[in-house]
N, C-alpha and C positions, 0 to 999 in steps of 0.2 A: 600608280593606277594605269591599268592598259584596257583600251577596245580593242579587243579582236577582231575583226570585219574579214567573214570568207565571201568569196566569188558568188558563191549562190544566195546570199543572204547575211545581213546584219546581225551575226552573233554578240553577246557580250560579254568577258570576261573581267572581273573586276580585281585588283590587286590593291589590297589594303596595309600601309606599311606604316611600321609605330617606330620616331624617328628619334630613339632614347639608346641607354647604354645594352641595353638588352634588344635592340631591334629585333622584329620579328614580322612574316609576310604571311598575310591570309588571304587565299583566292577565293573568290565567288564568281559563280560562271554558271551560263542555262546551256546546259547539255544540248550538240547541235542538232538530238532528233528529236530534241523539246522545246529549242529556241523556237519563237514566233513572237510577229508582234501582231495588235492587234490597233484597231481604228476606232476612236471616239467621237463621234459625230453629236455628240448631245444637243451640242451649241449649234444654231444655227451660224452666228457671228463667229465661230471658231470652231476646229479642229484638230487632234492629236492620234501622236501613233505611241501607243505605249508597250516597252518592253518589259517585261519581270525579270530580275534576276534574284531565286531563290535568297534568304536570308540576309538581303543585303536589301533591297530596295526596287524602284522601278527607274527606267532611263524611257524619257521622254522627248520625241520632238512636237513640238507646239506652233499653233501659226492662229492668230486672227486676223479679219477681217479690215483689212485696210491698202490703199494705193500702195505702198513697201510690202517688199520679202521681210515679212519680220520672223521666218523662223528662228525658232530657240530650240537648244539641246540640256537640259535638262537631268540632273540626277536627284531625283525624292530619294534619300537614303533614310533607311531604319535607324538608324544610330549617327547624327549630324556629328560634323567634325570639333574636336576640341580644342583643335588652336586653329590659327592660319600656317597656310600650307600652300602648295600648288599640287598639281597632278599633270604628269602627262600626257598626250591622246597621241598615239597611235594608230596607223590600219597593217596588220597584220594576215599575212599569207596563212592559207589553213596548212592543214600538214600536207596534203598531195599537191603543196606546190613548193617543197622544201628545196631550200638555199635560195628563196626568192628573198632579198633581204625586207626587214619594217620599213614602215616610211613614216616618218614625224612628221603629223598635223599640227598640233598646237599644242596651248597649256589651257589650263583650269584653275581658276582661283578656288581653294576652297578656307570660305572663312569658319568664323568658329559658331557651330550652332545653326549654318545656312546651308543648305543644298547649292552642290556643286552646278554650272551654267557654262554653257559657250557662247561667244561670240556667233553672231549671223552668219559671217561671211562661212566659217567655219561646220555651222550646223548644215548648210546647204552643202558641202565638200562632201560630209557625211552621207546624203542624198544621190550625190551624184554617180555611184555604182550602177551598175549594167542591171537590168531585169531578168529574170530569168527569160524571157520571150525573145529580151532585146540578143540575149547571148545564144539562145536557141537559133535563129534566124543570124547572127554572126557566124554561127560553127556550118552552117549550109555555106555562107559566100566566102567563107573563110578555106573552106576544102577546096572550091574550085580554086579558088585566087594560087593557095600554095601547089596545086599541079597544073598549072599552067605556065611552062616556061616561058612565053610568049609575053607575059606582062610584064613592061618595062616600071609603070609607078600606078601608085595607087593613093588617090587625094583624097583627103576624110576631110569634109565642111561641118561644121556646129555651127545650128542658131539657137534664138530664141524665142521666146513670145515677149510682148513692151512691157508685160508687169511687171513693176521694182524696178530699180535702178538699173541703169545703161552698163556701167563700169560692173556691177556685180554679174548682171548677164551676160556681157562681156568673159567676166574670168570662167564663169560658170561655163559657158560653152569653150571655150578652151580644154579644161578638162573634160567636158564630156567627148570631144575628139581626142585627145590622148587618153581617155581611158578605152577607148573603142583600138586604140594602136596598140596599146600594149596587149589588149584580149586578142589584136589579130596575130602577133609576135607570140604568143602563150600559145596560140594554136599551130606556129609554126611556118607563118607566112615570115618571111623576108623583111625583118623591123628595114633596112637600109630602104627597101622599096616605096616604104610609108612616109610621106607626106600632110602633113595638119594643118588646121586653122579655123579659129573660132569668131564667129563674126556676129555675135550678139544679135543683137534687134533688127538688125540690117535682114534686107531682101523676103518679107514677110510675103509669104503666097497664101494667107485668107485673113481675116478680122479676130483683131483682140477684143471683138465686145462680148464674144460668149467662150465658154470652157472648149467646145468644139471646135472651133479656129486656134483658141490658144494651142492645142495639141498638137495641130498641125503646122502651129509655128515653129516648136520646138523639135525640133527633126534634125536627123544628120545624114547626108548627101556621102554617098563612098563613089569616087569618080575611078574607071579604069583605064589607062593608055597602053595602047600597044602598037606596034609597025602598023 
């Protein structure tokens, strides 16, 4: 079983493999000018973003209301699984970024009769891709940065807001600064010149008591030096 995840968006590609003398693979996949997900707000106490993928099922991430990041990743499938298994998870380059090799996220239990589930740490990794806004606004400082020979380094800072765990904010801002190096390297800037570092909860410029602050905690700081 593979997630696909393009640049621009969370696609999903599903790969279903029957593991007998006949082995045989069936794909299910939301075509990417029909992928979207959508947002559930029913719950006041909870929220989800739900994806479809034709004939197979829905891929959900979920989160309620509580002091922990308790997102979940979730697969509702039409046809539960018939034994115990595992599944792989994947993020996968789309096609105009070929020879960019996969990266292995994790595994997936799937037992028999139950919808497939991830781990937290792992459902927020999932999350942690660039926005369209956020990449629109990178490909502007990204053009300058790569003509300008004059710049000797360039330091990408990640925080966070205090909600949830230190150590999970922690790793979380870590990649979101390497994932911000890697888009500036894809656009052509100089990877050697880039410098990282994710520093969680630390150095908060306004208050985690409303969604407004938190926003602003969570930010990433691109520093430039030059003679």
């Amino acid at each position: 079983m593979k997630f696909y995840k393009s640049a621009s968006w969370i696609s999903l590609s599903l790969c279903a493999v029957t593991l007998n003398a006949d082995a045989a693979m069936r794909q299910y996949a939301a075509e990417a000018d029909a992928s979207h997900w959508q947002v559930d707000q029913t719950n006041r106490l909870s929220c989800a973003l739900n994806h479809e993928v034709p004939f197979y099922g829905e891929a959900i991430f979920s989160s309620h209301a509580s002091k922990n990041k308790d997102l979940t990743f979730n697969l509702d499938m039409v046809v539960r699984p018939e034994s115990y298994d595992f599944a792989g998870l994947e993020s996968v380059p789309p096609l105009w970024r070929a020879g960019k090799p996969a990266r292995s996220i994790g595994q997936m239990k799937l037992l028999k009769k139950f919808d497939g589930e991830l781990d937290n740490d792992v459902a927020w990794e999932l999350l942690s891709e660039l926005t369209k806004s956020s990449r629109q606004r990178l490909d502007m400082i990204g053009e300058y940065l790569k003509n300008d020979p004059k710049i000797e380094q360039i330091y990408i800072s990640a925080y966070s807001d205090s909600y949830g765990g230190r150590d999970t904010n922690l790793r979380l801002s870590k990649r979101r600064a390497e994932a911000i190096k890697s888009y500036m390297a894809s656009l052509g800037v100089a990877e050697d010149k880039i410098m990282t570092d994710g520093f969680g909860e630390k150095r908060h410029v306004d208050t985690n008591d409303n969604a407004i602050g938190r926003g602003k905690n969570r930010r990433v700081v691109i520093q430039i030096s030059r003679p």
